[in-house]
N, C-alpha and C positions, 0 to 999 in steps of 0.2 A: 746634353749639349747646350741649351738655353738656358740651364739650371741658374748659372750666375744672374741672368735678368730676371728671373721670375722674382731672385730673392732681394734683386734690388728695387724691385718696384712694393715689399712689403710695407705695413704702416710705420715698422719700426726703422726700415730702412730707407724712409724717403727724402731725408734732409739727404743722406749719403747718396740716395740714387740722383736725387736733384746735383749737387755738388759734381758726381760723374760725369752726367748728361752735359751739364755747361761745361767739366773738363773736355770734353769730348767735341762738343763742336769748337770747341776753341782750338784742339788740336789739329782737326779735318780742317777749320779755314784755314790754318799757318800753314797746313801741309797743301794748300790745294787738291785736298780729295773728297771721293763721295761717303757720305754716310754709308751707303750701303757697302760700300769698297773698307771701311773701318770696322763696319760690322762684320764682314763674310772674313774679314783678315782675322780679326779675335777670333771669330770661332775656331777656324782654321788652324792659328795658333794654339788656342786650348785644346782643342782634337788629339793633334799633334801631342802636347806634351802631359796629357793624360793617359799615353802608352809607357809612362818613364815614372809620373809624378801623381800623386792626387792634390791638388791646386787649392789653398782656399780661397772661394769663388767670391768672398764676400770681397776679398782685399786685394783682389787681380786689378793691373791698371795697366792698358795698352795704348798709348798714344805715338803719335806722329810729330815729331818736332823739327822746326826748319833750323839750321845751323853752319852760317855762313851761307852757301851755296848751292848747299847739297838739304839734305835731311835724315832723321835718325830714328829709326825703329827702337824707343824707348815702352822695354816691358816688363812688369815689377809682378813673378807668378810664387807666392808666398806659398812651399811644399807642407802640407800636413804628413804626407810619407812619399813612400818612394814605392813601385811599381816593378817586376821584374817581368823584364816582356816575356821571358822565356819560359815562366810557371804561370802565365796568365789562364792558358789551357787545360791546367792541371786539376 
């Protein structure tokens, strides 16, 4: 579930995890939301679409962006494969 932060806080991936991090708050402030409410929303979403998809977790990006009036669930979940819910049991 956490898999994507473990690997973005590696040595090799910390200019990327940093560059995330400030994508991320910069999105929560446009959006007027919580970290934690950004966080519990990604996981949620990857949960979700790891019943369909297997996501590569390095190059997931979930933000929140204000747009005009409103705001806009912008989320870029780059598939390695696909999942079949119905042979998952098998």
């Amino acid at each position: 579930m956490f898999a994507f932060l473990k690997k973005s806080f590696t040595k090799n991936g910390s200019r990327k995890a940093a560059k995330d991090r400030l994508m991320a708050v910069v999105s929560r402030d446009r959006a007027n939301v919580s970290a934690e409410f950004l966080l519990r929303l990604t996981t949620e979403l990857l949960d979700a679409a790891a019943k369909y998809i297997v996501p590569d977790y390095d190059s997931v990006s979930i933000r929140i962006e204000r747009r005009g009036t409103g705001a806009c669930l912008c989320a870029t979940l780059p598939v390695v494969a696909y999942v079949d819910p119905l042979r998952q049991g098998e």
